[in-house]
C-alpha positions as a Markdown table, in Angstrom:
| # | Residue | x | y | z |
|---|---|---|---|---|
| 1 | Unk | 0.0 | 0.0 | 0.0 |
| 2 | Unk | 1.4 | 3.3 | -1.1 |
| 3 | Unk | 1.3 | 6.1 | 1.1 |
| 4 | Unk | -1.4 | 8.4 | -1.0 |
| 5 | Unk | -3.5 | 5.2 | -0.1 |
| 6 | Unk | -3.1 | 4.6 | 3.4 |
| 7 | Unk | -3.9 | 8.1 | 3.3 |
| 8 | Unk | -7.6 | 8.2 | 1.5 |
| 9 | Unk | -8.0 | 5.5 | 4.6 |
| 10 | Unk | -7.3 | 8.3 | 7.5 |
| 11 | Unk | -10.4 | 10.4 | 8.7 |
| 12 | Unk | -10.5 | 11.8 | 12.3 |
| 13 | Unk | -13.7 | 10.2 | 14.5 |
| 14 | Unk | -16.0 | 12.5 | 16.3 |
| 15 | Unk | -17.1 | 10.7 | 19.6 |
| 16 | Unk | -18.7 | 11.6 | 22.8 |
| 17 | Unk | -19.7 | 10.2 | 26.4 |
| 18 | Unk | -21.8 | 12.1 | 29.2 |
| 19 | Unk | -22.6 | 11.6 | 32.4 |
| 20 | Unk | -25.8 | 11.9 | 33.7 |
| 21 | Unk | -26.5 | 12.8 | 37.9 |
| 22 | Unk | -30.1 | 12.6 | 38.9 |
| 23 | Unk | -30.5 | 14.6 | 42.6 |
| 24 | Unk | -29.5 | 11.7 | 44.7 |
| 25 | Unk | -25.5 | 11.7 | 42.4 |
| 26 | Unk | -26.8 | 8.7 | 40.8 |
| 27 | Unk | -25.1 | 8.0 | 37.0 |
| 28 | Unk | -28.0 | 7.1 | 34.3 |
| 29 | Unk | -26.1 | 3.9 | 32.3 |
| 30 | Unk | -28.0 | 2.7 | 29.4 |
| 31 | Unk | -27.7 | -1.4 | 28.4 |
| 32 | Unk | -26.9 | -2.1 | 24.8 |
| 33 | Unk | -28.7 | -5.1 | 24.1 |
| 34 | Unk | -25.8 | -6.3 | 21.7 |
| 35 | Unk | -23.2 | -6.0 | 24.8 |
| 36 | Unk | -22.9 | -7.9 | 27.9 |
| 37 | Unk | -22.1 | -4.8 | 30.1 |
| 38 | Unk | -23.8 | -1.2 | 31.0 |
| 39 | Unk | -21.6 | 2.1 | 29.6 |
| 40 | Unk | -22.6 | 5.5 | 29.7 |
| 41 | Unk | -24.6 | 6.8 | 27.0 |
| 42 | Unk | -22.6 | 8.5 | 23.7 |
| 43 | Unk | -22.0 | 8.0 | 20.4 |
| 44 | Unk | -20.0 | 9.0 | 17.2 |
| 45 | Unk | -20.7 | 10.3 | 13.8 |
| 46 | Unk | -20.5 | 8.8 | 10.9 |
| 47 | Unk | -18.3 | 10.0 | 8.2 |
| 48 | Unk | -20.1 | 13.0 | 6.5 |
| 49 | Unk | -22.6 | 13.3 | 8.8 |
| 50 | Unk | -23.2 | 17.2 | 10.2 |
| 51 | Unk | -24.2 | 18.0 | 14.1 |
């Protein structure tokens, strides 16, 4: 693979994560159904896609 190449392949990610407190400091966690463990909600976007 030629450098020019590897290079079309490169694009930065956009991702984020938040925490969530209700009044008694608890976290909100969501549970991904295709995962075997809670994590906090978040996201990325997708290549081309605009906030």
């Amino acid at each position: 693979m030629t450098d020019d190449q590897a290079a079309s392949f490169a694009r930065a990610r956009a991702a984020t994560g938040v925490l969530f407190f209700n009044n008694d400091d608890h976290i909100m966690l969501v549970d991904p159904t295709y995962k075997d463990y809670f994590e906090v909600p978040g996201g990325e976007l997708e290549h081309g896609e605009l906030l």
